[in-house]
C-alpha positions in Angstrom: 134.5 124.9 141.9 134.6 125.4 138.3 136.6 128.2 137.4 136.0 130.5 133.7 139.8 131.3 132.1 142.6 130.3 133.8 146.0 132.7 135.2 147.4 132.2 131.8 144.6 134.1 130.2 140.8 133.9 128.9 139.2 134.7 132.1 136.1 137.3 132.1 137.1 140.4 130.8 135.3 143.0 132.5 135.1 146.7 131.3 132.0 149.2 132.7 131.1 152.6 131.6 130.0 152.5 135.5 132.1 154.8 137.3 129.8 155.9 140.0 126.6 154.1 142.4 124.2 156.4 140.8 125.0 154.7 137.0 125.5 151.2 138.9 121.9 151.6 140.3 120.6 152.7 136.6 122.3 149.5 135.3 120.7 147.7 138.0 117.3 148.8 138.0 117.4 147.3 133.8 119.5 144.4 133.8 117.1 141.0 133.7 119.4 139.5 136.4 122.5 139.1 138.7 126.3 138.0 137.8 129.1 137.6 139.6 130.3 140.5 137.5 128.2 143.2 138.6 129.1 142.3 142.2 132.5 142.9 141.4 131.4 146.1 140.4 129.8 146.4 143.2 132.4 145.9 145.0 135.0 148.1 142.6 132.9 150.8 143.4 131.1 151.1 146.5 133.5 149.5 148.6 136.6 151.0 147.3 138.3 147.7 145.8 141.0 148.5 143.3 140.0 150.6 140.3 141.7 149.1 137.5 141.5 149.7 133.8 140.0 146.7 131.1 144.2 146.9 130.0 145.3 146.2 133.4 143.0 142.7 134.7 140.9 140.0 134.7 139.0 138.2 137.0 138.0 134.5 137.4 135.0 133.5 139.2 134.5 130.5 140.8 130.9 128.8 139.7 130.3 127.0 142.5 127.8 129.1 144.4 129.1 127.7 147.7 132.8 129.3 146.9 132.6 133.0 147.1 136.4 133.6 145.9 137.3 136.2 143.3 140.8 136.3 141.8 141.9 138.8 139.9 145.4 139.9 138.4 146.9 143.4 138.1 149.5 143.3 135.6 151.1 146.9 136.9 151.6 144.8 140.3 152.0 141.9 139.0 150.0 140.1 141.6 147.4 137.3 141.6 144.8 138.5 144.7 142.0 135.9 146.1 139.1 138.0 147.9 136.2 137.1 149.2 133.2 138.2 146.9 129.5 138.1 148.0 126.4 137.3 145.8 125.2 140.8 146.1 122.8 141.0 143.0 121.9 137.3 142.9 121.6 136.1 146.7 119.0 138.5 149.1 121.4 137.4 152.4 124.2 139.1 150.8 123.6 142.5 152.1 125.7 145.6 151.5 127.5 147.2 154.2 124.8 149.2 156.0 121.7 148.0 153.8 118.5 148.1 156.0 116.0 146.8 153.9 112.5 147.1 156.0 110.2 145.7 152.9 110.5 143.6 150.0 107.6 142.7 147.3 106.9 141.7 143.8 105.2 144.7 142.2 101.9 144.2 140.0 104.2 144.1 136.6 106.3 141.3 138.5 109.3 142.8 139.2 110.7 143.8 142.9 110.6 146.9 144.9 112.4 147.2 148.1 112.6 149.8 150.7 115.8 150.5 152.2 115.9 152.3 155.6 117.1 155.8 156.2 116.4 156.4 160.3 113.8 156.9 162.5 112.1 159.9 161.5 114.2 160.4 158.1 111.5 157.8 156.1 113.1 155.2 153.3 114.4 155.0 149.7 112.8 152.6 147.4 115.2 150.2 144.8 113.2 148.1 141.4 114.9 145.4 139.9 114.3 142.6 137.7 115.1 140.0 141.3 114.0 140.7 145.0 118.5 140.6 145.4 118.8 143.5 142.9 115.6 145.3 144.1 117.6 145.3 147.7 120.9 146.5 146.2 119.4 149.6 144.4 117.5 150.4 147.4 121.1 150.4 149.5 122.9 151.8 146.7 120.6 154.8 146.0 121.1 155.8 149.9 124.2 156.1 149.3 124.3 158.6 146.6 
């Protein structure tokens, strides 16, 4: 796939003012659509992935939407990493760990709601987004905070 940047530099630099799910979810409940960058931060900060400052890396994403590597360099380490990185906010397969979406629509004002699944008797949370993918991933990310 095509790549953005290179190791030697220019890849996406990424910095967030997103240090917690309940500001992800706000971000994700107004931004128009998905990038690979939100699910790194996704993945930065629900599923505990390296928290690392703007100073400290940069991350090239593949294009290719069949290729689901992420590298990324910490300079303090001085390592080069390959991960595996879903589409969380652009693909609806790529679930969260734990989502348990039971319902998924396009509202009257044409956006998407989802209802994400808290137990038996314990009822549901719903997620909004711009996409049915990040209508699901607020829905999962607001039952986690």
């Amino acid at each position: 796939g095509r790549r953005v940047g290179g190791e030697g530099g220019g890849g996406d630099k990424m910095t967030t003012e997103m240090n917690t799910p309940a500001d992800l979810v706000a971000h994700l409940e107004t931004v128009r659509g998905g990038s690979r960058s939100l699910d790194w931060i996704i993945h930065v900060i629900v599923l505990g992935q390296p928290q690392l400052t703007r100073a400290d890396w940069h991350v090239n994403f593949h294009q290719d939407k069949r290729d689901t590597m992420v590298r990324w360099y910490s300079e303090s380490d001085g390592k080069w990493l390959d991960q595996h990185l879903p589409f969380y906010t652009t693909s609806i397969d790529d679930a969260i760990p734990d989502e348990d979406i039971v319902l998924s629509q396009r509202t009257e004002n044409g956006r998407w709601a989802a209802l994400h699944s808290m137990g038996p008797d314990a009822g549901s949370i719903e997620g909004t987004g711009h996409t049915e993918a990040l209508a699901r991933r607020t829905a999962a990310l607001k039952a986690r905070t």
